[in-house]
C-alpha positions in Angstrom: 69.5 -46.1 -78.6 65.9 -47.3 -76.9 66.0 -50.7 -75.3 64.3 -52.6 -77.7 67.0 -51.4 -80.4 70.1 -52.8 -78.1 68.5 -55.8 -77.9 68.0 -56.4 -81.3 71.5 -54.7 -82.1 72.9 -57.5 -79.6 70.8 -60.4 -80.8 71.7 -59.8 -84.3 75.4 -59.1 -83.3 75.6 -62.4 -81.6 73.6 -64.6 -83.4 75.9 -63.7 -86.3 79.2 -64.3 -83.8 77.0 -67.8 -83.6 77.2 -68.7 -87.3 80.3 -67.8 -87.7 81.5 -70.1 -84.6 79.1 -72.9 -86.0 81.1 -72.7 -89.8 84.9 -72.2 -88.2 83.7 -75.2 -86.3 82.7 -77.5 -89.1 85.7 -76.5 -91.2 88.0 -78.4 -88.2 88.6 -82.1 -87.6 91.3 -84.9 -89.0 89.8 -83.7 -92.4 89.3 -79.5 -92.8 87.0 -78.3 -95.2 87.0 -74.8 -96.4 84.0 -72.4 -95.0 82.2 -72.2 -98.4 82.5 -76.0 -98.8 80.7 -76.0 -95.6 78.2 -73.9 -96.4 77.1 -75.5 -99.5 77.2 -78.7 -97.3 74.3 -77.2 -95.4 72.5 -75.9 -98.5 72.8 -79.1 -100.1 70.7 -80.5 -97.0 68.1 -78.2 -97.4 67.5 -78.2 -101.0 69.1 -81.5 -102.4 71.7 -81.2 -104.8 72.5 -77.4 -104.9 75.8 -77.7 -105.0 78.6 -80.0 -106.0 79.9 -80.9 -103.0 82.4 -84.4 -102.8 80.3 -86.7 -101.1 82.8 -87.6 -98.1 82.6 -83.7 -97.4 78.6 -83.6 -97.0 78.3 -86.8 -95.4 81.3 -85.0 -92.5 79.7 -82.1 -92.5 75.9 -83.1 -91.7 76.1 -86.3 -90.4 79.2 -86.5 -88.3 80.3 -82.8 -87.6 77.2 -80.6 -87.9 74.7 -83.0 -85.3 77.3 -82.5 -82.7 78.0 -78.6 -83.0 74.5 -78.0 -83.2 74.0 -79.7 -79.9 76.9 -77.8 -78.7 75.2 -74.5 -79.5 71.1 -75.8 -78.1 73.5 -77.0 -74.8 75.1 -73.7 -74.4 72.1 -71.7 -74.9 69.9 -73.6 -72.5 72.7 -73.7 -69.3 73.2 -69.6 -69.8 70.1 -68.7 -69.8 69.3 -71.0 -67.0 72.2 -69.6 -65.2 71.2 -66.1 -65.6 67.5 -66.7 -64.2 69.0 -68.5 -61.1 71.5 -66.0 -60.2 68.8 -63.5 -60.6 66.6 -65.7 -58.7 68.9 -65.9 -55.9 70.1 -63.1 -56.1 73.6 -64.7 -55.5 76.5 -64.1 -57.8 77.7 -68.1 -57.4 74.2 -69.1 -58.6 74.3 -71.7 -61.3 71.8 -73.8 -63.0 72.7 -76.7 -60.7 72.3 -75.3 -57.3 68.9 -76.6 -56.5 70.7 -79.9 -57.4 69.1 -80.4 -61.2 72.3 -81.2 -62.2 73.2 -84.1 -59.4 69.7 -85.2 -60.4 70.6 -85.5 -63.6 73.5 -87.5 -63.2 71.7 -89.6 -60.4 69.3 -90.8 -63.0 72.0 -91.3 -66.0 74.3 -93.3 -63.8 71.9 -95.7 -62.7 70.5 -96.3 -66.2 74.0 -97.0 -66.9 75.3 -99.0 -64.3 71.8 -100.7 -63.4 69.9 -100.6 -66.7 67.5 -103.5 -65.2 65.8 -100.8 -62.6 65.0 -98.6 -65.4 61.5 -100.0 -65.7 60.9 -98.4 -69.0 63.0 -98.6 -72.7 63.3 -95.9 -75.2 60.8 -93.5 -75.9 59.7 -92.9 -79.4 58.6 -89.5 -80.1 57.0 -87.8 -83.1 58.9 -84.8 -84.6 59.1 -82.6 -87.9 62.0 -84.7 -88.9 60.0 -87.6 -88.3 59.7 -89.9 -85.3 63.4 -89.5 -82.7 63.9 -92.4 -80.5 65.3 -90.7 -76.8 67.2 -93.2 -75.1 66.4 -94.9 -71.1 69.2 -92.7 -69.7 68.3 -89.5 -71.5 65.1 -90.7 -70.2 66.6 -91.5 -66.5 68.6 -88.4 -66.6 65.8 -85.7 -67.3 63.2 -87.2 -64.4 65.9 -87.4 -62.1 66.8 -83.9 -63.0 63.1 -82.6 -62.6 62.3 -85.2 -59.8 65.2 -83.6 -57.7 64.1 -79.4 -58.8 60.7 -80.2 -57.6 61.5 -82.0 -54.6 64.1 -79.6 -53.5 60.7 -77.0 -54.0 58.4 -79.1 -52.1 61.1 -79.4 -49.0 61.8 -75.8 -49.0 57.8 -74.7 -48.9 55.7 -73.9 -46.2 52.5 -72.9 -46.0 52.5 -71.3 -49.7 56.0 -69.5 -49.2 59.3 -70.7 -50.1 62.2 -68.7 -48.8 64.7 -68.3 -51.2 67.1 -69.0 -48.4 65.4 -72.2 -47.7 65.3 -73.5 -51.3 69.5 -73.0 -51.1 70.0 -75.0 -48.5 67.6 -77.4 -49.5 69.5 -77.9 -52.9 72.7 -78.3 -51.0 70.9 -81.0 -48.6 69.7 -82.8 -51.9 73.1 -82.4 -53.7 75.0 -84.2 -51.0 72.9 -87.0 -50.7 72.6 -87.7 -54.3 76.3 -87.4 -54.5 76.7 -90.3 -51.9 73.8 -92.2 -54.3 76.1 -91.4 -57.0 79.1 -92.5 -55.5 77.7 -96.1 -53.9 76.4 -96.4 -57.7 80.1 -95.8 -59.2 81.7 -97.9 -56.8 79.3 -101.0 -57.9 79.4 -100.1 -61.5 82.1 -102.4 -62.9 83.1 -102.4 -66.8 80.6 -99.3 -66.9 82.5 -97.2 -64.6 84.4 -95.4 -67.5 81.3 -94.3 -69.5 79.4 -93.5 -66.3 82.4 -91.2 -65.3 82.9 -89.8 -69.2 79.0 -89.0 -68.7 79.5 -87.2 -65.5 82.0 -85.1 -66.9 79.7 -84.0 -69.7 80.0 -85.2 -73.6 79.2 -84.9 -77.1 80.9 -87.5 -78.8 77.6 -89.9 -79.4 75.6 -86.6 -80.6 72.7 -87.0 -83.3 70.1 -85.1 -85.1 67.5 -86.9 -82.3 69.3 -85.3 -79.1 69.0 -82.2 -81.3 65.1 -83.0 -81.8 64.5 -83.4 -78.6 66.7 -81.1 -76.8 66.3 -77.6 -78.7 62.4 -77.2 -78.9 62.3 -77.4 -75.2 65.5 -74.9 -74.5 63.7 -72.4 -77.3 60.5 -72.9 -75.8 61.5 -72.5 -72.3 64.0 -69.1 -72.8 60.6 -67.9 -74.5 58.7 -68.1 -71.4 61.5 -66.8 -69.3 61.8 -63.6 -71.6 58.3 -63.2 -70.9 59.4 -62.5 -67.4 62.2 -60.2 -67.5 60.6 -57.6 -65.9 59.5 -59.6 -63.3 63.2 -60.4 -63.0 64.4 -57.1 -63.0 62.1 -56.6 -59.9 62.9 -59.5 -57.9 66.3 -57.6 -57.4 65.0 -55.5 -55.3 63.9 -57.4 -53.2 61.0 -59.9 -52.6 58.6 -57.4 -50.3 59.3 -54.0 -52.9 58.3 -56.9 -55.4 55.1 -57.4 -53.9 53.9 -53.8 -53.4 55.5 -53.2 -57.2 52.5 -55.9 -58.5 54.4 -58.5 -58.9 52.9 -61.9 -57.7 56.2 -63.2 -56.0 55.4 -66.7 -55.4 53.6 -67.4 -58.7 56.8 -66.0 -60.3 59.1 -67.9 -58.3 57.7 -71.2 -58.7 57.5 -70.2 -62.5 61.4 -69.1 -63.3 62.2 -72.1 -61.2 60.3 -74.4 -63.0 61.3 -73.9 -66.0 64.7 -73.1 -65.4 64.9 -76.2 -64.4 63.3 -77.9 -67.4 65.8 -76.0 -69.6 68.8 -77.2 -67.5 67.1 -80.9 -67.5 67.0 -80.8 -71.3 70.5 -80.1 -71.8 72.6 -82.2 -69.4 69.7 -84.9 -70.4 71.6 -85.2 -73.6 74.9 -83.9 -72.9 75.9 -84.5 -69.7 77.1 -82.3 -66.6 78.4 -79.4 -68.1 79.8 -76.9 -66.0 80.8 -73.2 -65.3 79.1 -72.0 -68.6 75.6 -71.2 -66.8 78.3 -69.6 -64.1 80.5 -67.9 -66.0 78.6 -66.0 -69.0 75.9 -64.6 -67.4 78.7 -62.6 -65.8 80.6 -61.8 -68.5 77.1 -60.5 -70.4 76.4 -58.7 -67.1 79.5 -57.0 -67.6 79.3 -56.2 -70.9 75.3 -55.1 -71.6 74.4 -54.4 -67.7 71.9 -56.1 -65.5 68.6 -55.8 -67.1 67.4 -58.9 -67.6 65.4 -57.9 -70.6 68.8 -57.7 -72.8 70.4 -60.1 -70.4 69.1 -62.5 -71.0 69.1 -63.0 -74.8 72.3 -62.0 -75.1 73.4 -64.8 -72.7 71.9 -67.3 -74.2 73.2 -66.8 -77.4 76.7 -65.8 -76.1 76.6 -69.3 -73.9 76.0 -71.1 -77.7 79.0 -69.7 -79.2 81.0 -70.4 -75.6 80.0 -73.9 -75.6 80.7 -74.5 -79.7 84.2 -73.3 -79.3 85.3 -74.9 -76.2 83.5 -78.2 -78.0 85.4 -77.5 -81.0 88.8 -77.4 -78.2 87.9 -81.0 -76.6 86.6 -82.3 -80.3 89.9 -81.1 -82.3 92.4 -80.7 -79.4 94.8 -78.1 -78.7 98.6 -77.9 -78.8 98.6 -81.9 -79.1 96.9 -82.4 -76.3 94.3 -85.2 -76.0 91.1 -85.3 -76.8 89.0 -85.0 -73.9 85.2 -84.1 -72.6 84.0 -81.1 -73.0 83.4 -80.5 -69.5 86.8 -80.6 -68.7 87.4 -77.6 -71.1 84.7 -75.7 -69.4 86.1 -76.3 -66.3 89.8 -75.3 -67.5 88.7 -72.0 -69.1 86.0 -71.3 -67.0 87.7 -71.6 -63.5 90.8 -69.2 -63.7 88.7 -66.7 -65.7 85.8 -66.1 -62.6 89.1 -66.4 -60.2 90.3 -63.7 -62.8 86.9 -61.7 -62.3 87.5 -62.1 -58.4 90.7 -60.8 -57.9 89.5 -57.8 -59.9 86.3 -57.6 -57.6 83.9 -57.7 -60.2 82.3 -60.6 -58.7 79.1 -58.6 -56.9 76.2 -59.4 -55.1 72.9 -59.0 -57.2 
């Protein structure tokens, strides 16, 4: 089969793994609804009145269940393919969308909106959309400048004199990291009554999601994995190494500046709205790499859509619950599945360098 034709074959196969997650999803809660009540849930919103669907059902299903696993999904999507562009980047098997400290930017930015709304010297942002006008919040605001803030400050630290060692950039991210965690930590200590929805924040949510975040969050992460696809090759060639990328054609520092941009934008979109989510952009890329190889060409694609359908299920675990177990963020779930399965991967040394 060419490579064009596994993509597609992939992409298809996925993307219907995807609406199959989405429906098993929006079946489960306190009330379950069957699959083709679901279905005709979401027809019904798209041409008004196909069906006859109870009105309790529709109003669970679009307003209540379907907001929240679509954000799931857009989340997902935009942290694995952000993870699989830095570890390519990097070249660095550990790489993760926060290592140039996006993430602790992110969270920098949230949990002083939170704790200290009265420094936030601006209020919500009204934006206009095909769904109409969406209103983005101060701390969705707070938390997607801190996020870029930190990506391009990290960038600006790390270069000299038009070059910026990828070596560099890492320990520049660490640097950044640590002090935004102490900025994090004064912040939580002098939080008060907000400390609790400061940490549930930190630990990454969907409870409060809406058709806005959605608005907002999924143009940019389909937008931005457009761009990266653009570069795959490019990608694919960084792997050998930045000098055999130079004599190949490839403009190395253009490119870099470029996949860490909006890498970073795509990462910023997501916790933005959902919080600090971990282990997915760590863990799927190398599941995909596994499974389809390292070309980032079908990589990529395939790890975005595969970090959807991760991040819907283990949202539909912290959502529903599991063996009576309380219900709890969905970054704790990541973090539960997502640890012992790369310690898993590790002790059967498939963990390599890039």
């Amino acid at each position: 089969m060419s490579q064009s034709g596994r993509i597609l074959s992939w992409s298809i196969g996925l993307l219907a793994l995807l609406a199959v997650v989405v429906i098993g999803s929006a079946m489960l809660g306190p009330v379950r609804i069957n699959a083709i009540t679901v279905v005709q849930a979401i027809a019904n919103h798209v041409a008004t009145d196909m069906y006859d669907v109870p009105t309790a059902h529709q109003t669970i299903v679009m307003d209540v269940r379907l907001p929240r696993i679509i954000l799931a999904a857009t989340v997902g999507f935009a942290l694995a393919a952000a993870g699989t562009v830095m570890q390519g980047f990097f070249r660095n098997p550990l790489a993760d969308p926060s290592i140039i400290g996006v993430s602790s930017g992110a969270a920098a930015g949230a949990v002083a909106a939170i704790a200290f709304p009265a420094l936030i010297p601006f209020s919500s942002v009204t934006i206009p959309a095909v769904i109409g006008t969406i209103e983005i919040s101060p701390l969705q605001v707070a938390a997607f400048l801190g996020a870029i803030i930190t990506a391009f400050t990290v960038y600006a630290i790390a270069t000299e004199g038009g070059r910026t060692p990828v070596a560099t950039l890492l320990l520049a991210g660490v640097a950044i990291q640590a002090f935004l965690g102490a900025m994090i930590s004064y912040m939580l200590v002098h939080s008060g009554d907000d400390l609790r929805e400061a940490v549930v924040w930190m630990m990454g949510h969907l409870h409060r999601s809406n058709w806005g975040d959605i608005a907002f969050a999924l143009p940019v992460s389909l937008l931005g994995v457009g761009i990266l696809s653009v570069y795959t090759r490019e990608m694919n060639v960084l792997l050998l190494g930045e000098e055999d990328a130079h004599h190949l054609g490839v403009n190395v520092e253009r490119t870099k500046i470029l996949l860490l941009a909006v890498a970073s934008i795509v990462t910023a979109a997501g916790v933005a709205v959902a919080g600090v989510i971990g282990f997915v952009g760590l863990v799927v890329p190398h599941i995909m790499r596994l499974i389809v190889g390292p070309d980032h060409r079908i990589l990529l694609p395939t790890s975005a859509l595969a970090g959807a359908s991760f991040l819907v299920i283990t949202d539909t675990i912290a959502r529903v619950g599991l063996y009576g177990l309380p219900i709890v963020p969905v970054g704790i779930v990541t973090a539960a599945l997502g640890a012992p399965f790369f310690l898993y991967l590790l002790t059967k040394r498939e963990v390599h360098s890039l």
